[in-house]
C-alpha positions as CSV (number, residue, x, y, z in Angstrom):
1,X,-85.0,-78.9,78.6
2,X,-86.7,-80.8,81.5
3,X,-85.0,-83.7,82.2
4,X,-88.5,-86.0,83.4
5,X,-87.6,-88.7,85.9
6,X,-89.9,-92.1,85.5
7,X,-90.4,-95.0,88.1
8,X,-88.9,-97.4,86.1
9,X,-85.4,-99.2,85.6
10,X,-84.7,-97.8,88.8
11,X,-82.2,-99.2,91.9
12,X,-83.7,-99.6,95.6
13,X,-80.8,-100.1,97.8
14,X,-80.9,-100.8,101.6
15,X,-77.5,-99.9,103.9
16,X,-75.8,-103.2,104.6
17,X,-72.6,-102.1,106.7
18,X,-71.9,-99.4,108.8
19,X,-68.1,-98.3,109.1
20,X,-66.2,-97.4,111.9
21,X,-66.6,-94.2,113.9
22,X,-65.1,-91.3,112.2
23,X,-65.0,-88.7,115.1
24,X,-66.0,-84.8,113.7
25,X,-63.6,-81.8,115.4
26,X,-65.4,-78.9,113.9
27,X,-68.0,-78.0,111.1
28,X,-68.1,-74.6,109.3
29,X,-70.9,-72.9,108.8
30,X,-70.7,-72.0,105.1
31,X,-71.7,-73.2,101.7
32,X,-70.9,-76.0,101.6
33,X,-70.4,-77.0,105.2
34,X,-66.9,-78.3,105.4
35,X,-66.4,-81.4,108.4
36,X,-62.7,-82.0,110.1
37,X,-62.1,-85.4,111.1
38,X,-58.6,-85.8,111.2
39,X,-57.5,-88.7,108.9
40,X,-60.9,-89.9,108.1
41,X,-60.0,-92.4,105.2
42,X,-62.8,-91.6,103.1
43,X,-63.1,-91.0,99.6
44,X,-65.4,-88.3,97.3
45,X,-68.9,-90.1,96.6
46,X,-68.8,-91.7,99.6
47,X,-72.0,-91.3,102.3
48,X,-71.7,-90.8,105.7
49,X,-74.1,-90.6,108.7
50,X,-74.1,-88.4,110.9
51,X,-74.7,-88.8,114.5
52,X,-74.9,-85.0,115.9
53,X,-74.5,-85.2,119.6
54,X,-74.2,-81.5,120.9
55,X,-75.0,-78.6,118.5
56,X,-75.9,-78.6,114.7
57,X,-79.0,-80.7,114.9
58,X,-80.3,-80.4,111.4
59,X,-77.4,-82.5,110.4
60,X,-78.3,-85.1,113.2
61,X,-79.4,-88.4,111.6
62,X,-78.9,-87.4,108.1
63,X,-77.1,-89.9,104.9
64,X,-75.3,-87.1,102.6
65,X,-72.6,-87.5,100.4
66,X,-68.5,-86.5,100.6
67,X,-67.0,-84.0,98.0
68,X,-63.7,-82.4,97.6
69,X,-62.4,-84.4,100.6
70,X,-58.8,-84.0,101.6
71,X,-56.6,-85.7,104.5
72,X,-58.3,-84.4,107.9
73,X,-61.5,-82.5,106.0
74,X,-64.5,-83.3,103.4
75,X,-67.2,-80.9,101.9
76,X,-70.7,-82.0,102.6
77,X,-72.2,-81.7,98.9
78,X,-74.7,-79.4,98.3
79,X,-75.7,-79.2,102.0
80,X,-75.5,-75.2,103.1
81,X,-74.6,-74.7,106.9
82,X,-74.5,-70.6,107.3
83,X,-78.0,-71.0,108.8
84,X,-77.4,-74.0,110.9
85,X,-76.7,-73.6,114.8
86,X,-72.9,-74.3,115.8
87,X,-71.3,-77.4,115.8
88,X,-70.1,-78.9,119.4
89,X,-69.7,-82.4,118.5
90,X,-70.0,-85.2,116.7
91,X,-69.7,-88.7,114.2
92,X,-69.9,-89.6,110.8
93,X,-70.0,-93.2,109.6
94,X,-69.6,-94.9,106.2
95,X,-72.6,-96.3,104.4
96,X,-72.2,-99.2,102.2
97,X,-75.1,-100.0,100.3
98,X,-75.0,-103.4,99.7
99,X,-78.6,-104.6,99.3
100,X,-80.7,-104.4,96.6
101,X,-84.5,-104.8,96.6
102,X,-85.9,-107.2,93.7
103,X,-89.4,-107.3,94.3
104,X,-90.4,-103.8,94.8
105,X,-94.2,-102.8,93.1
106,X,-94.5,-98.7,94.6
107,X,-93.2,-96.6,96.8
108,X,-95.7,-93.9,98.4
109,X,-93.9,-91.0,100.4
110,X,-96.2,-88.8,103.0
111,X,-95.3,-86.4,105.3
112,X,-92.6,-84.3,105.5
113,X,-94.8,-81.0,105.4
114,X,-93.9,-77.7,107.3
115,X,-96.0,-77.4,110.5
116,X,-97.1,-74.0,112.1
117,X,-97.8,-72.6,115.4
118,X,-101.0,-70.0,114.8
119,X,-101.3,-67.1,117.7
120,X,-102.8,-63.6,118.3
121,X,-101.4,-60.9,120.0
122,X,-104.1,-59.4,122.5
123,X,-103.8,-55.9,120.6
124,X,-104.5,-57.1,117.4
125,X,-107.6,-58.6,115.4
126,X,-105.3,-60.6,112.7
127,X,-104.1,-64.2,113.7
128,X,-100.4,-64.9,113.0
129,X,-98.4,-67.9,111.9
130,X,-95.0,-68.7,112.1
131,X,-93.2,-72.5,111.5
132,X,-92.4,-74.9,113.9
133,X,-91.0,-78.2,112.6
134,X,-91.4,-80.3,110.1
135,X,-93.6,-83.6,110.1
136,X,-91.7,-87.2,109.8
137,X,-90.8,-88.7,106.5
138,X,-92.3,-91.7,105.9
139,X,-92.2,-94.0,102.4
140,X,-94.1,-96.9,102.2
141,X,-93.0,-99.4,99.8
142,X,-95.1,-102.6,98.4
143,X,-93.5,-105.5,97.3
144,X,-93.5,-109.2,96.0
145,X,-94.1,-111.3,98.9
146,X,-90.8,-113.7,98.7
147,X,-89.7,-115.3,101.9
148,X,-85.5,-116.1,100.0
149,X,-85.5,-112.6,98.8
150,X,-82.4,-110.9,100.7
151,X,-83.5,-107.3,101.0
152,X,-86.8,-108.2,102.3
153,X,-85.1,-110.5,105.1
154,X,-82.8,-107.7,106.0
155,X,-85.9,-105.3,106.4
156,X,-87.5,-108.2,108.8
157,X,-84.2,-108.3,110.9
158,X,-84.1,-104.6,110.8
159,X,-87.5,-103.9,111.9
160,X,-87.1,-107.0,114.5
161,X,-83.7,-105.1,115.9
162,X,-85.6,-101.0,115.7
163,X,-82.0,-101.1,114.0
164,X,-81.8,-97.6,111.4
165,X,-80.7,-98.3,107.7
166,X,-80.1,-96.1,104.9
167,X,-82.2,-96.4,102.0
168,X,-80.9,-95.2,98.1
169,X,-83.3,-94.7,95.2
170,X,-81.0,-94.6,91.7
171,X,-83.3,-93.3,88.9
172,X,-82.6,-94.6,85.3
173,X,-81.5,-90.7,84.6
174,X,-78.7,-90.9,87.6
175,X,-80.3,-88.8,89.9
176,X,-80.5,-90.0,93.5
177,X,-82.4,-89.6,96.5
178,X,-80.6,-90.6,99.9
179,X,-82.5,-91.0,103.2
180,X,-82.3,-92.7,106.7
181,X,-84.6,-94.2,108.8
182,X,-86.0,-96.8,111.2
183,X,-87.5,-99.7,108.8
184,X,-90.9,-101.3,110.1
185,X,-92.0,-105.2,108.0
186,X,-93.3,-107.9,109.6
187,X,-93.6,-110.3,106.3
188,X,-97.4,-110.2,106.5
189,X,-98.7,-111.8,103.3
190,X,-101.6,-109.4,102.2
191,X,-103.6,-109.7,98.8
192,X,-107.2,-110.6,97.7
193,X,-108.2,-113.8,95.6
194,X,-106.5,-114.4,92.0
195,X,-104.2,-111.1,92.7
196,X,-100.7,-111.2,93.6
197,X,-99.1,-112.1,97.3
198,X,-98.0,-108.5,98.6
199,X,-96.6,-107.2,101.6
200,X,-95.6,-103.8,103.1
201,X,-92.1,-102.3,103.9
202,X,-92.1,-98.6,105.7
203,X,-88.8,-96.4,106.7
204,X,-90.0,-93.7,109.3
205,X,-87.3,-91.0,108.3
206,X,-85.0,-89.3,110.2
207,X,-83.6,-86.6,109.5
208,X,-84.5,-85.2,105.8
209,X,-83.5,-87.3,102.6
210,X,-81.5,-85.2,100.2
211,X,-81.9,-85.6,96.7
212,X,-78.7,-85.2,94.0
213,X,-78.6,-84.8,90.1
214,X,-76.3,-87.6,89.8
């Protein structure tokens, strides 16, 4: 049986802290990717960013979640590496998400869609397509407008600061959706006559999301 997922008694959480560098000696390229870091400290469910410096760029910018960790390694749940270039080098930082949004009304994803190059060989009468790259991830949220709520003050100071945060949807079912991004709000009251007083929150993604059952 389907188990249907519904916008409702759900959990909008914001990254509030970012722990200390946890430097990355190697990543395998298997299924699941397994990370060194040589006593990393960090515990199964935990998420980590990484910051991919020199090789493995898919992983570059992404929030993903710790499994089967032991003393120097973790398992990067459900994320499959055979495919991805090598690993040169690296970080990984804890994400504590600390900051819960109250006042949220939607939230509209867009982009994200697979892009193609089209060409033709000068032999042939048939146009070709292959894929490029993928477009940005954007969600656009609208909310309450409430000057004392705390989430919506840490977006300001965010987008004031072109600072990235980490941003959790928890479904009423358990299943999450993790991704990062640069956060964009400027508190602008918007609304017509006898309606409510809105404004708009965006996170520009980057790096994909990654969604888990639980």
């Amino acid at each position: 049986m389907v188990d249907v997922t519904r916008w409702v008694n759900m959990a909008v959480s914001l990254e509030s802290a970012l722990g200390s560098d946890k430097s990355i000696s190697g990543i395998t390229l298997a299924d699941p990717g397994v990370v060194t870091s040589a006593g990393h400290g960090l515990a199964d469910g935990n998420y980590v960013k990484y910051t991919i410096t020199q090789g493995m760029s898919k992983l570059n910018g992404r929030v993903l979640r710790i499994d089967n960790k032991a003393t120097d390694t973790w398992e990067i749940e459900g994320v499959k590496t055979t495919n991805y270039t090598a690993f040169v080098a690296g970080k990984a930082n804890l994400v504590t998400f600390g900051t819960e949004f109250q006042t949220l009304l939607d939230i509209s994803p867009s982009g994200g869609e697979q892009q193609f190059i089209n060409f033709r060989i000068l032999h042939e009468d048939q146009e070709r397509q292959i894929p490029s790259y993928r477009s940005p991830q954007v969600y656009t949220m609208r909310s309450l407008w409430d000057p004392a709520d705390a989430a919506l003050l840490q977006a300001e100071e965010d987008a004031d600061n072109a600072v990235e945060r980490a941003m959790k949807l928890t479904f009423s079912n358990d299943k999450i959706y993790v991704v990062n991004g640069y956060v964009g709000f400027a508190f602008q009251p918007q609304g017509a006559a006898g309606e409510l007083v809105e404004c708009t929150i965006t996170i520009s993604g980057q790096g994909r999301g990654k969604a888990y059952a639980s």
